[in-house]
C-alpha positions in Angstrom: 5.4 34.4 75.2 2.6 37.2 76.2 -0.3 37.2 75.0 0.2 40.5 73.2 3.4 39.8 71.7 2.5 38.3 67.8 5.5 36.2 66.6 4.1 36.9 62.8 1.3 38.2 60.9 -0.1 35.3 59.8 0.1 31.8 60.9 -0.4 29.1 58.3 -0.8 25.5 59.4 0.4 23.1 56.4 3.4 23.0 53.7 0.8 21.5 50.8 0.0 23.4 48.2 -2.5 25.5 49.5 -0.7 26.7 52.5 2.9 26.9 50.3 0.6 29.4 47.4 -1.0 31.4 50.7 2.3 31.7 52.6 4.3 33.2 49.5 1.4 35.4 48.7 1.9 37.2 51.7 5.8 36.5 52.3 6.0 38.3 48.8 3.7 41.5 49.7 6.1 42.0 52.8 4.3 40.4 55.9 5.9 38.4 58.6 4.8 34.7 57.9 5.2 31.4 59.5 4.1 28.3 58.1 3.9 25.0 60.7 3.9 21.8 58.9 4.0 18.4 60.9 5.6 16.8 58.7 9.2 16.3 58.8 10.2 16.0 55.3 9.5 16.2 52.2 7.2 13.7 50.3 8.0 11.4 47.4 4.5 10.4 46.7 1.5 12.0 45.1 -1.8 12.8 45.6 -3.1 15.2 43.6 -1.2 14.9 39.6 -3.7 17.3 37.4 -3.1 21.2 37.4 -5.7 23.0 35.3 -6.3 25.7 33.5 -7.4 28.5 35.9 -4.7 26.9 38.2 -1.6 27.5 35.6 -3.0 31.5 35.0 -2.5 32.3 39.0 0.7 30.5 38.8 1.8 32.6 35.6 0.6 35.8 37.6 3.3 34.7 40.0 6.2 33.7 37.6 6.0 29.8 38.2 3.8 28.3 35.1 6.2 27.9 33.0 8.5 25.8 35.1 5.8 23.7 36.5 5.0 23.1 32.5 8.7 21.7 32.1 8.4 19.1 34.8 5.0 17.7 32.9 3.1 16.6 30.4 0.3 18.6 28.7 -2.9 17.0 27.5 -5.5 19.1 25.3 -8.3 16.5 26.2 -9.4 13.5 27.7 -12.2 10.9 27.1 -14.8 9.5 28.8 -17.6 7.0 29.0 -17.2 5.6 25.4 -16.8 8.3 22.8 -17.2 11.5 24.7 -14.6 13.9 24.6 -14.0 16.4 27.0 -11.9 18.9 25.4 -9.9 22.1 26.9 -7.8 22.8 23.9 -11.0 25.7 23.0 -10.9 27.1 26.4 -10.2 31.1 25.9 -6.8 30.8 28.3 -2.9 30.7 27.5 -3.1 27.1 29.1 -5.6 25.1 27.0 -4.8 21.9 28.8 -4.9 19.8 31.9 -0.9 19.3 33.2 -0.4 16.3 34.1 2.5 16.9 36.6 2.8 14.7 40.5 1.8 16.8 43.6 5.2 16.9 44.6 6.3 19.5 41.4 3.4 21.7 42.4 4.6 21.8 45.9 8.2 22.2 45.2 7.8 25.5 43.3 5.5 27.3 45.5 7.6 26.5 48.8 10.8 27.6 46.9 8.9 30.7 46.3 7.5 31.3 49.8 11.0 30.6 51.7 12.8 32.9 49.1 10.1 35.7 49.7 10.5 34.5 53.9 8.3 32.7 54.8 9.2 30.7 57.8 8.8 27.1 57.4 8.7 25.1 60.2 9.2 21.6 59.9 7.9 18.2 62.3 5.9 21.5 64.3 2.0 19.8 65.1 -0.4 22.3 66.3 -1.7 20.8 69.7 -3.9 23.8 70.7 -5.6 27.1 69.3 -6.6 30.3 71.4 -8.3 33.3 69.5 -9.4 36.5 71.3 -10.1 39.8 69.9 -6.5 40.8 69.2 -5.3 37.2 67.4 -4.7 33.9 67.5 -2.2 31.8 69.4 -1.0 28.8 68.5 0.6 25.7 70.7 2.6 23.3 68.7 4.7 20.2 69.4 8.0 20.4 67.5 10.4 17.7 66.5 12.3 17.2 69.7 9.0 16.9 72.1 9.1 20.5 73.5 5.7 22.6 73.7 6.1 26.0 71.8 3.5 29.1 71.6 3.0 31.1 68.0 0.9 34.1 67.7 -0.3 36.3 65.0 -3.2 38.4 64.0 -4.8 36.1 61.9 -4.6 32.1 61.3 -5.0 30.1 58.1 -5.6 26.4 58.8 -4.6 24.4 55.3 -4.1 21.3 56.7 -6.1 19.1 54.7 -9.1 16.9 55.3 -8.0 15.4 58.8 -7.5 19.2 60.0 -6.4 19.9 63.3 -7.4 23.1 63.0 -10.8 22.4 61.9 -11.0 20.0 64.9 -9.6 22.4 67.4 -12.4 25.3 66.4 -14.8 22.6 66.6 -16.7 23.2 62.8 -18.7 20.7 61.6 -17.7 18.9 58.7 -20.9 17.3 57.2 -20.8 15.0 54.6 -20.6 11.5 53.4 -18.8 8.9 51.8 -18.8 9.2 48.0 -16.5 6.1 47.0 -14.5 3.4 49.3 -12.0 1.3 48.5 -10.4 2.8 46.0 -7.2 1.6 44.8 -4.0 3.5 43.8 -0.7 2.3 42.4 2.3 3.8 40.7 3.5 1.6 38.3 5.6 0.6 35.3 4.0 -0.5 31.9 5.2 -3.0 28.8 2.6 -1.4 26.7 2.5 2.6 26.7 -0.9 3.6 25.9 -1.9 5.6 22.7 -3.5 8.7 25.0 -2.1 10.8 27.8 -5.0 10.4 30.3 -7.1 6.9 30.3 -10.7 6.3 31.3 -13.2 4.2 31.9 -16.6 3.0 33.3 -18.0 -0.6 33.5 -20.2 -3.2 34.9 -16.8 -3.8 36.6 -16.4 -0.2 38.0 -14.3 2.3 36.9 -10.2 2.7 36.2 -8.4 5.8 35.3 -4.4 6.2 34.0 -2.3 8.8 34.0 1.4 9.4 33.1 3.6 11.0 35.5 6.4 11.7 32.7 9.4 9.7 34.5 8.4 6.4 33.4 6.1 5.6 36.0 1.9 6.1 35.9 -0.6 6.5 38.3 -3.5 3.7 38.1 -6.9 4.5 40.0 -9.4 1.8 40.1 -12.1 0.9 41.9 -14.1 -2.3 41.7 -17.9 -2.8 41.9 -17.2 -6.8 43.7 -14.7 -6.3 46.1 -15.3 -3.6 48.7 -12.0 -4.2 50.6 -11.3 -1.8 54.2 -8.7 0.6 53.3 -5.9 -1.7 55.5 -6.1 -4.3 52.9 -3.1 -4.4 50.2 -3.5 -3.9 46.4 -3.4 -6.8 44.6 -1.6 -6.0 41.3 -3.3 -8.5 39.5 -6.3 -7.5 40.5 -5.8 -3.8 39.2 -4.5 -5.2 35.8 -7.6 -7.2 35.2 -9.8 -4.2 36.0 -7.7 -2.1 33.9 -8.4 -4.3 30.9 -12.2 -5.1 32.1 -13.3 -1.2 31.8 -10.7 -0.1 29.0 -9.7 -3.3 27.0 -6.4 -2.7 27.8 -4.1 -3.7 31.1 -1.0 -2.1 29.1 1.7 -4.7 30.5 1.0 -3.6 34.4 4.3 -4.7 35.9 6.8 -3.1 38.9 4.8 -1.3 41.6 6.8 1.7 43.9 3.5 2.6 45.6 0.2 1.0 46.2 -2.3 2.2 48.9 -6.5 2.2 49.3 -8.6 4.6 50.3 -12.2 6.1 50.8 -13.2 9.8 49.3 -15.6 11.6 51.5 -18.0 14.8 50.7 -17.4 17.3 53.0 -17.4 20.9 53.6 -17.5 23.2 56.6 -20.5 25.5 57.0 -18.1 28.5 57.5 -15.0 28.8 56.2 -13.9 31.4 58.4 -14.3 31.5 62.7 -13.4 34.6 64.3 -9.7 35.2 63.4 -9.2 31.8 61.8 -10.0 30.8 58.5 -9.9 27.0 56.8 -8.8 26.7 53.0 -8.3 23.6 50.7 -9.0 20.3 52.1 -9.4 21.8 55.8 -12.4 23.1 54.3 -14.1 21.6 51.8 -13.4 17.7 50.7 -14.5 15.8 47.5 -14.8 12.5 45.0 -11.3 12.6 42.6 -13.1 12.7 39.4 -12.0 15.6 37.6 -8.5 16.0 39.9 -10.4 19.4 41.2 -9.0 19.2 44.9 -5.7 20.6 44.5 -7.0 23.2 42.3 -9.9 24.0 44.2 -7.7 25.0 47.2 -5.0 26.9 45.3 -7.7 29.3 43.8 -8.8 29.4 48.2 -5.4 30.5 49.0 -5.0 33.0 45.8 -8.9 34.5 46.6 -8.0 34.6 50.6 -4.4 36.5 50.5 -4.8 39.3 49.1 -7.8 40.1 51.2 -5.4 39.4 54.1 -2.7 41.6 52.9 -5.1 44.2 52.3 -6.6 44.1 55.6 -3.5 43.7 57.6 -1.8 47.3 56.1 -5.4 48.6 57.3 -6.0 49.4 53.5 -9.7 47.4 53.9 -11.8 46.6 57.4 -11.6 43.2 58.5 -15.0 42.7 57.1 -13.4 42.1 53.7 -12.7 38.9 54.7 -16.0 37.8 55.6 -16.4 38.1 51.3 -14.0 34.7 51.3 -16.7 32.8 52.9 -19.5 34.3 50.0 -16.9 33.8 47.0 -15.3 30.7 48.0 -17.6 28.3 49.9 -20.7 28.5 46.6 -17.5 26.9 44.6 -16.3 24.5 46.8 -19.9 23.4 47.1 -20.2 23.7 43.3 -17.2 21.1 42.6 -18.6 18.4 45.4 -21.4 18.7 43.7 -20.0 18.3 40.1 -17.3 15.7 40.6 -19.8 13.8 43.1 -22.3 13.3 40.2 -19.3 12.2 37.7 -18.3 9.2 40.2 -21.9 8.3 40.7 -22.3 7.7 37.3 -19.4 6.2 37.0 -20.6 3.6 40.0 -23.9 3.3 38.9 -24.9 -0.4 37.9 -28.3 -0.3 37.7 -30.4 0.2 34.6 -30.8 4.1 34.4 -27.2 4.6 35.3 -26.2 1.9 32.4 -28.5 3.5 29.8 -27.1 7.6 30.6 -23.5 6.0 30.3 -24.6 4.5 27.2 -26.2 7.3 26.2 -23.8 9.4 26.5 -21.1 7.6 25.1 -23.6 7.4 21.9 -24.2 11.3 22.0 -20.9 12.6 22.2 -20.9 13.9 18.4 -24.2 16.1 20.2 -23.3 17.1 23.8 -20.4 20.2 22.2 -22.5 22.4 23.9 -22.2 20.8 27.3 -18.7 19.5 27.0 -17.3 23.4 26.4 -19.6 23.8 29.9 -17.9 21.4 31.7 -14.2 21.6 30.5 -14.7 25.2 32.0 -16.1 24.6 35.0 -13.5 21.1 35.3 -10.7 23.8 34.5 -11.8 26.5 36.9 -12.1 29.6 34.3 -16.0 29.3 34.5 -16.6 30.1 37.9 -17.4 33.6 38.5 -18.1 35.8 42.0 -21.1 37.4 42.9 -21.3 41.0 42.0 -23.6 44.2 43.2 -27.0 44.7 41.7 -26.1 46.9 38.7 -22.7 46.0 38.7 -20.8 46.6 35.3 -21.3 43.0 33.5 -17.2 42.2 34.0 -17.4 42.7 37.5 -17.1 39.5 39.5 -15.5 37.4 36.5 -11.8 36.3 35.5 -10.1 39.0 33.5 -8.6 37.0 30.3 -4.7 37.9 30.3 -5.3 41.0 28.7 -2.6 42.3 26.0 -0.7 46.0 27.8 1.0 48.9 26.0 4.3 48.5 27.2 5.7 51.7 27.9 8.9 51.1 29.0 11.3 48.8 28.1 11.4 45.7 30.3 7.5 46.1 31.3 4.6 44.4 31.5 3.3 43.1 28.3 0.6 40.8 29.6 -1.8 41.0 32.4 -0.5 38.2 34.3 2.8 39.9 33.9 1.6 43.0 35.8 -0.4 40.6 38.6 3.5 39.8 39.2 3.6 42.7 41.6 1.1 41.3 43.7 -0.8 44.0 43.3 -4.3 45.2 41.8 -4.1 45.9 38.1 -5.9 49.3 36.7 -6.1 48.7 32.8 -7.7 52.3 30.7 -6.5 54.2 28.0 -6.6 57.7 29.8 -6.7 58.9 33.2 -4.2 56.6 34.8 -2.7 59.4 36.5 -5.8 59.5 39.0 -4.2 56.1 40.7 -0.7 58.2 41.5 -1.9 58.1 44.8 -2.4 54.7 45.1 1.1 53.5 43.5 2.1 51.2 46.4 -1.1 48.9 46.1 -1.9 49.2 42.0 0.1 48.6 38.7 -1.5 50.9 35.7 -1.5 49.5 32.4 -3.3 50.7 29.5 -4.4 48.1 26.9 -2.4 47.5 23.6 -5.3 47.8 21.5 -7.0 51.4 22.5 -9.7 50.8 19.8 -10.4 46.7 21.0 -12.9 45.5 23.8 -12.5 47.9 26.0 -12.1 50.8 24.5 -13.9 53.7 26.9 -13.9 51.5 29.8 -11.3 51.3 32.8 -11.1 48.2 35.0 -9.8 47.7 38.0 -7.9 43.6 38.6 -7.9 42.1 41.5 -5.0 40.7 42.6 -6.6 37.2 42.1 -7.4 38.3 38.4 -11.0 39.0 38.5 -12.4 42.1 38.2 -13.0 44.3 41.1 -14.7 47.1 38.9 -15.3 48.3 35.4 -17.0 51.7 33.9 -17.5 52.9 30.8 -16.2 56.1 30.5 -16.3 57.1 34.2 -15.4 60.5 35.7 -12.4 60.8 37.9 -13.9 61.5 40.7 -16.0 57.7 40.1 -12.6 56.4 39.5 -11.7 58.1 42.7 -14.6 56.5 44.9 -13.6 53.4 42.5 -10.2 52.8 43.9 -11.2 54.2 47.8 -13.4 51.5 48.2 -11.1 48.8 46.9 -7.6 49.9 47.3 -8.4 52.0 50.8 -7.9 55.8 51.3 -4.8 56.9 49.4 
């Protein structure tokens, strides 16, 4: 293979979920995609079992949320430390829960989506070397039978998860430290079902977590203050149980194990998420402690913030700095969620006095902390982030756009804003002057909103394709509309 001849687009490395949501994002707008996963087949096991909010709303702008609903179970809210209540069932979304639903679902319906749209997944294929120049990237992988095969593309998306090969092969720094070891996992059968969906708990002991996959089986997390064991040693059963009961006051009949593994969560998170022609997303990127199950969903929202920028700039609607504005939307969230779910586990730990009493305290203050709760759920769910906008921007600008209600004007269309993100394209909502985007039809849906007289009203807002608002005017002219839809959309 020459240099100059580019065998796709885009080059993804990794078949999780991040790379699976990426490589149908731009399979679907029409690009030439190939996806290298080292793995040879599919996994049984789980990682990752919590899908939230902000997560389900870019998989319902994409048609899948409701059958990734069907394969789980939906919680409204969980508790923790004694009597506090984290509750989502307020949060202003369609999916006022946490889905409780193994990696493996997650992963199933993005990769049937990317290979229907055609992506090109290639199985047992491990990157071995990475060349960039000004043109692209090339790829050198080792496939299945031993041989040495060249990819190349314009651009390269490394999604391979915390050990990244990419990551290693661009030589980025990935700072950081240990934020728990020895944590135990086990998928297991119980006598005793317990009374709520999602378990926790925090003690002298340490700290134990439950969760139902919805087949019978659940997923036990614990981690014990006393017994600091490597990752190679087994999980005791027994042990589990009695921590279980210690830190909840119930072990729930722990019997039959399928699974059992320990492991060690680090902090970690690249100073750049993009290098040249390469960019890292999900656990390539950005690593952190499993208290809130944020990891999965952290990377998904990377892959739905980094594809249509890539899309954009690859039809040469947008210069190739618009990807530069992954690294300033992305990398102040990931940073954000280490910083968040690495304070929740070191309370958790904590078995000195101070760290007692605030565990204590909190438990005691739950009827008080509404206020902070509603804070976190959102920011635990993924709705409360928001990117930064231009000084004087209109106050929308930068946010999540709430799945807005549409006029449908004919039959069969779009009655939701999610609905219209289907298209993969960026979403114009107004009551007038939607005929000013004719020239832009490939690369915007128009919509106006079913209530001309409610929020809105005068002003006209442009979607991203990710959901959040590119730009919003009250009562602009159409020649701002105009310079509104040049600058994001490219010349018509």
């Amino acid at each position: 293979m020459s240099e100059t001849e580019f065998t796709a687009d885009v080059l993804v490395v990794g078949a999780g979920p991040t790379g699976l949501l990426l490589a149908g994002d731009l399979a679907a707008a029409g690009l030439r995609v190939t996806v290298l996963e080292k793995r040879t087949e599919e996994s049984g096991l789980t990682r990752a079992f919590a899908v939230h909010a902000r997560t389900l709303e870019l998989l319902d702008a994409r048609g899948l949320a409701d059958e990734l609903i069907a394969t789980g179970t939906a919680v409204p809210s969980m508790r923790v430390f004694g009597r506090l209540r984290v509750d989502f069932a307020g949060l202003p979304t369609r999916f006022p829960f946490v889905l409780v639903t193994p990696q493996y679902n997650t992963e199933r319906v993005l990769r049937e989506r990317a290979v229907k749209a055609g992506a090109d997944l290639r199985r047992g294929t491990a990157v071995t070397g990475l060349r960039q120049d000004a043109e692209g990237v090339t790829l050198t992988a080792r496939t299945a039978d031993g041989t040495e095969q060249g990819f190349r593309a314009r651009y390269a998306v490394g999604a391979d998860g915390v050990r990244s090969t990419v990551r290693d092969l661009l030589g980025v720094p990935f700072p950081g430290e240990s934020a728990v070891r020895s944590v135990m996992l086990a998928d297991v059968r119980l006598a005793d079902e317990p009374e709520e969906a999602l378990t926790a708990g925090a003690g002298e002991a340490g700290f134990a977590f439950l969760a139902p996959f919805g087949d019978g089986w659940y997923r036990v997390i614990g981690w014990s203050r006393e017994h600091q064991a490597p990752d190679s040693e087994p999980v005791v059963l027994a042990e589990l149980a009695d921590l279980l009961r210690e830190v909840t006051g119930r072990d729930h009949g722990m019997g039959e194990a399928r699974w059992t593994s320990r492991f060690h969560s680090d902090e970690r998170q690249v100073p750049s998420y993009r290098s040249g022609r390469v960019l890292l997303a999900g656990d390539a990127a950005h690593c952190h402690s499993p208290a809130g199950g944020q990891g999965m969903n952290t990377g998904l929202q990377d892959a739905a913030n980094l594809g249509w920028k890539l899309v954009s700039v690859l039809r040469s609607w947008s210069p190739d700095a618009l990807l530069d504005t992954y690294q300033t939307e992305r990398h102040p969230v990931g940073r954000a969620v280490l910083r968040s779910s690495g304070a929740l586990v070191r309370l958790a730990q904590g078995r000195h006095a101070p760290a007692r009493a605030l565990r204590s305290a909190i438990g005691a203050a739950a009827g008080h902390l509404g206020p902070l709760a509603e804070l976190g759920a959102k920011q635990v769910s993924g709705i409360g982030y928001a990117y930064p906008a231009e000084k004087g921007a209109h106050p929308l600008v930068g946010r999540r756009v709430p799945d807005l209600r549409l006029a449908v004007d004919v039959p069969g269309g779009p009655a939701r804003l999610h609905e219209a993100l289907r298209a993969g394209k960026a979403v114009l909502v107004s009551n007038d002057e939607l005929s000013v985007a004719d020239s832009w039809a490939e690369r915007v849906v128009t919509a106006a909103p079913a209530d001309p007289h409610g929020k809105l009203r005068d002003t006209v807002l442009l979607v991203r394709p990710d959901g959040y608002a590119a730009w919003a005017c009250a009562d602009p002219t159409r020649g701002e509309l105009r310079a509104a839809l040049s600058q994001w959309l490219g010349r018509p």
